[in-house]
LOTILUM-344396 format. One record per residue (C-alpha): x, y, z; residue number from 1. Coordinates in steps of 0.5 Angstrom, whole numbers, plus 2048, in hexadecimal, padded with zeros to 3 digits. Example, Ala and Ser with C-alpha at 12.3 -4.5 7.8 and 13.67 -1.06 7.14 Angstrom:
2
819,7F7,810,1;
81B,7FE,80E,2;
***
This chain:
251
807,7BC,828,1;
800,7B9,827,2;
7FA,7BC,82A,3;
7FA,7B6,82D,4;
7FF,7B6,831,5;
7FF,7BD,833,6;
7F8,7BA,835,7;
7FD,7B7,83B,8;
801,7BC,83D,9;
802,7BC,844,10;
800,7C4,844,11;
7FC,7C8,842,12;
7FD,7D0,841,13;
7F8,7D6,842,14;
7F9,7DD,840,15;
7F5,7E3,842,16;
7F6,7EA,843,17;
7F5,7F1,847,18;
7F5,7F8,845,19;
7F7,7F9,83D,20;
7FE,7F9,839,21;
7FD,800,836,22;
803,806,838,23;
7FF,80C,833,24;
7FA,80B,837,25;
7FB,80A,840,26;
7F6,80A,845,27;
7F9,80E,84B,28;
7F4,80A,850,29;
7F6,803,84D,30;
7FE,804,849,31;
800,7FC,848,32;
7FF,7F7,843,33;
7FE,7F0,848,34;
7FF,7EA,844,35;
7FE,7E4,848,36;
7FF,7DD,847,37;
7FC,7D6,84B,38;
7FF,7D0,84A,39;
7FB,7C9,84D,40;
7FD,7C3,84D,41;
7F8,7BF,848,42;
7F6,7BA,84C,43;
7F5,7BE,852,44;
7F1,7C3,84D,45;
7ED,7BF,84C,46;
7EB,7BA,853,47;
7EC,7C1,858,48;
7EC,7C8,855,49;
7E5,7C7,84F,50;
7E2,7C3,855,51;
7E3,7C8,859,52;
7E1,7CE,856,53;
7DA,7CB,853,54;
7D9,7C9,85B,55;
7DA,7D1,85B,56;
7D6,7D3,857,57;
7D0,7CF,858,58;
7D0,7D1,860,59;
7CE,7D8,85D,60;
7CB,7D7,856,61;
7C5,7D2,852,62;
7CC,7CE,84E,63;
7D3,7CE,84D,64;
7D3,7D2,847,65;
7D4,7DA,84A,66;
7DB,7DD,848,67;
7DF,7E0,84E,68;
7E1,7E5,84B,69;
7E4,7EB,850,70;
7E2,7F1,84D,71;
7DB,7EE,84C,72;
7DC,7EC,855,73;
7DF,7F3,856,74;
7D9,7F7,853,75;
7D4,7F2,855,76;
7D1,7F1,84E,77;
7CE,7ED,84A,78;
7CD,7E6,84E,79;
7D1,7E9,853,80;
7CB,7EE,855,81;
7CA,7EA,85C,82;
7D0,7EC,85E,83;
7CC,7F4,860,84;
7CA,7EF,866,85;
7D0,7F1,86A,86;
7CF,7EB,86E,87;
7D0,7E6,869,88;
7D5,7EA,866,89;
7D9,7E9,86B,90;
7D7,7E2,86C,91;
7DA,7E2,865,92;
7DF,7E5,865,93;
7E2,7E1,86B,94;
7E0,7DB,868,95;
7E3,7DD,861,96;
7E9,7DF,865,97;
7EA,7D8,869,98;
7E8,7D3,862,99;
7EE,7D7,85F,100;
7F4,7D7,865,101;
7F1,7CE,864,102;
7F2,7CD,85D,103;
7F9,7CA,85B,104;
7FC,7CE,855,105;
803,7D2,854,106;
802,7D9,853,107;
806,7DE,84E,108;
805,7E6,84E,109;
808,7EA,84A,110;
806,7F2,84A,111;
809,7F8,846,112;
809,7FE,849,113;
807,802,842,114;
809,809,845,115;
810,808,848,116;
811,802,842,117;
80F,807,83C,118;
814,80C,840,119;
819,808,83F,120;
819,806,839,121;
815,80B,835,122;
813,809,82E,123;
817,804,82E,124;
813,800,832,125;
811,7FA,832,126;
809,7F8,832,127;
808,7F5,83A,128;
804,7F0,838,129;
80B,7ED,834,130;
810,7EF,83A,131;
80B,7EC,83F,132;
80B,7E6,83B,133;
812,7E4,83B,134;
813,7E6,842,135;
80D,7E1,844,136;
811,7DC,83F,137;
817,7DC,842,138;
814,7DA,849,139;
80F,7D6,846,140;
816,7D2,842,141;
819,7D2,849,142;
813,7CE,84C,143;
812,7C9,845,144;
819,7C6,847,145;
819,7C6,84E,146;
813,7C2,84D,147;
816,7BE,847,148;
811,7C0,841,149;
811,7C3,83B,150;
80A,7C3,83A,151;
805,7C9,83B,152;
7FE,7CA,837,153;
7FD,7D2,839,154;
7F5,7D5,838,155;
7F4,7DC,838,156;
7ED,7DF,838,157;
7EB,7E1,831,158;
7EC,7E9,831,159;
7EA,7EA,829,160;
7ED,7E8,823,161;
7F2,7ED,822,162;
7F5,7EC,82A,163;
7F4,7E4,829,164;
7FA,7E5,823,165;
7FD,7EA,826,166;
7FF,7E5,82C,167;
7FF,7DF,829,168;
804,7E3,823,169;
809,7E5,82B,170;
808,7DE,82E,171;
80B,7DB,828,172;
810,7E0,828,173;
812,7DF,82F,174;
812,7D8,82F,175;
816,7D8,827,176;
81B,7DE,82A,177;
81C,7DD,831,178;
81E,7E3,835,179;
823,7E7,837,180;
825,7E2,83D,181;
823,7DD,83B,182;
825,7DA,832,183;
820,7D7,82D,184;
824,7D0,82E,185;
820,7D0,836,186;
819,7D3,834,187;
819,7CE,82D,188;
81A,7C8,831,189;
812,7CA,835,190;
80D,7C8,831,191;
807,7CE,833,192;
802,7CD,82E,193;
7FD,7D4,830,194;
7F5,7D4,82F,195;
7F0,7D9,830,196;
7E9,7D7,833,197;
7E3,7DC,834,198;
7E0,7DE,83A,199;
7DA,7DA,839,200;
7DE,7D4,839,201;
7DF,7D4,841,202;
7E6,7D3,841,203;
7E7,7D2,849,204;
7EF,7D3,848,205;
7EE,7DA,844,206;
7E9,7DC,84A,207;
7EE,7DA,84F,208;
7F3,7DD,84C,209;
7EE,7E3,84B,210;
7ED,7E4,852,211;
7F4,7E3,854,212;
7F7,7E9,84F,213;
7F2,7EF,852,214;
7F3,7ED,85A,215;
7FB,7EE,858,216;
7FB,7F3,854,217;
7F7,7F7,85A,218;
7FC,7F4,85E,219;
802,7F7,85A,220;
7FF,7FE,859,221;
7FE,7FE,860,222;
802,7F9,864,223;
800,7FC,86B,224;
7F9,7FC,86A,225;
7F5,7F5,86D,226;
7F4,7F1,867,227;
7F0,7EA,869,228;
7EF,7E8,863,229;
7F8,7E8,862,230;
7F9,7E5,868,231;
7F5,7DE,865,232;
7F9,7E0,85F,233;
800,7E1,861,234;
801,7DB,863,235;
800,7D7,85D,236;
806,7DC,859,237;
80C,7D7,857,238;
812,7D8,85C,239;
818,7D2,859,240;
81E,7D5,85C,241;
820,7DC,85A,242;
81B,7DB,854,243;
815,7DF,856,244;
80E,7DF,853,245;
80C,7E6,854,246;
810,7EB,84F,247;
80E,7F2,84F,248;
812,7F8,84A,249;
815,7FC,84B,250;
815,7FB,853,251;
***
C-alpha cells in the first residue's frame, strides 16, 4: 500500500489517552487506564471539524495555534489562565461543550479498571494499553466492514521513544495476531499504518480525542455525577447493532 493511497483513505483514526497503564503503581483517586479513539471521515475532517475547531479558538485567542489540551483547560494553565475569569470559563466551556456535541466524528473508548483487572489476573496480567487496544480494535474492525473499508491511518500523540516503540511494537501485534475473538486472517486484512506527531503540531483530531478521554473517564468513575462535557460526548460513541464503542473491564 503507498503512501499515496493511504493519502485517500476515506478515514482517518486519532488515539489519545487518560490516566496511565501501570498496575505496581495505582492512583486511588483516578485507577483507570482510558484509551480513546476518534474516527473522522477525511473529507468532513478536512472542510467541517479543522474549520471549526480554528473558528474556536480564534473566538478566545490572537490565532489558531493553541492546544486544547484538557489537563492544560482544567487547571486553567499556560494559555488557558483566562480561564481564572469565571465568566469566560463558563462562556468557554459551554461553548467547548456545544463544538463538540456539533462535530461529526465515531467515538471509541475503552477503560480498564486497573484495580479489579490486576485483581484477576494477578501478575499474569496483560499491559492495559495492550487489552484496551484489542478491545477498541475488535469494534473499530466492526465499524470498517459495516463501512466497506479496509483503510485506516491511526495518529497517536508522541509520548517518548521508548512508549512510541512500545505501541507501534503491540499495534503490529495486534493487527499481525488478531484476538482472542476475532483470528489474524480479519485483523490482517486492514491496512492501519500508526504515526506518532508531537504536540506542538497541533493535531486537531488528537485534541478531540484528548478532550473526549478525561470527560468519560469522569463519567465512568462517577456515572452519577452531572458531567456536561460527556453528555456532548456520549453521543458521538459508536453504537451498530450490538456492537457498542465504549468497553469498560472488567465491568
Amino acid at each position: 500500500m503507498t503512501f499515496h493511497s493511504l493519502s485517500r483513505s476515506r478515514f482517518i483514526a486519532f488515539f489519545d489517552e487518560s490516566g496511565d497503564h501501570s498496575l505496581t503503581k495505582i492512583d486511588s483517586d483516578f485507577p483507570l487506564f482510558v484509551l480513546c479513539t476518534v474516527i473522522v471521515d477525511r473529507k468532513i475532517y478536512a472542510n467541517e471539524i479543522i474549520p471549526a475547531i480554528s473558528n474556536f479558538k480564534l473566538q478566545y485567542f490572537a490565532h489558531e495555534g493553541i492546544n486544547l489540551h484538557s489537563r492544560d483547560i482544567r487547571k486553567a494553565t499556560g494559555p488557558f489562565t483566562i480561564l481564572q475569569d469565571q465568566k469566560i470559563r463558563d462562556a468557554f466551556l459551554s461553548g467547548l461543550s456545544d463544538l463538540i456535541k456539533s462535530l461529526n466524528f465515531t467515538l471509541f473508548v475503552t477503560c480498564i479498571q486497573k484495580i479489579p483487572y490486576f485483581k484477576k489476573y494477578g501478575d499474569g496480567a496483560k499491559n492495559p494499553y495492550d487489552i484496551a487496544l484489542e478491545y477498541t480494535f475488535e469494534r473499530i474492525l466492526h465499524f470498517m466492514k459495516s463501512n466497506n473499508e479496509c483503510e485506516l491511518p491511526v495518529i497517536a500523540e508522541a509520548r517518548g521513544r521508548q512508549e512510541d516503540d512500545a505501541l507501534r511494537a503491540s499495534f503490529h501485534r495486534l493487527l499481525s495476531e488478531g484476538t482472542y475473538y476475532h483470528g489474524a486472517k480479519r485483523f490482517q486484512k486492514l491496512t492501519c499504518p500508526i504515526s506518532f506527531r508531537q504536540k506542538r503540531d497541533n493535531i486537531c483530531g488528537i485534541q478531540l480525542a484528548d478532550l473526549c478521554a478525561y470527560p468519560t473517564a469522569r463519567h465512568i468513575l462517577k456515572p452519577d455525577h452531572m458531567n456536561r462535557a460527556f453528555e456532548s460526548i456520549g453521543v458521538h460513541v459508536y453504537n451498530n447493532g450490538n456492537v457498542l464503542g465504549l468497553k469498560i473491564y472488567p465491568k
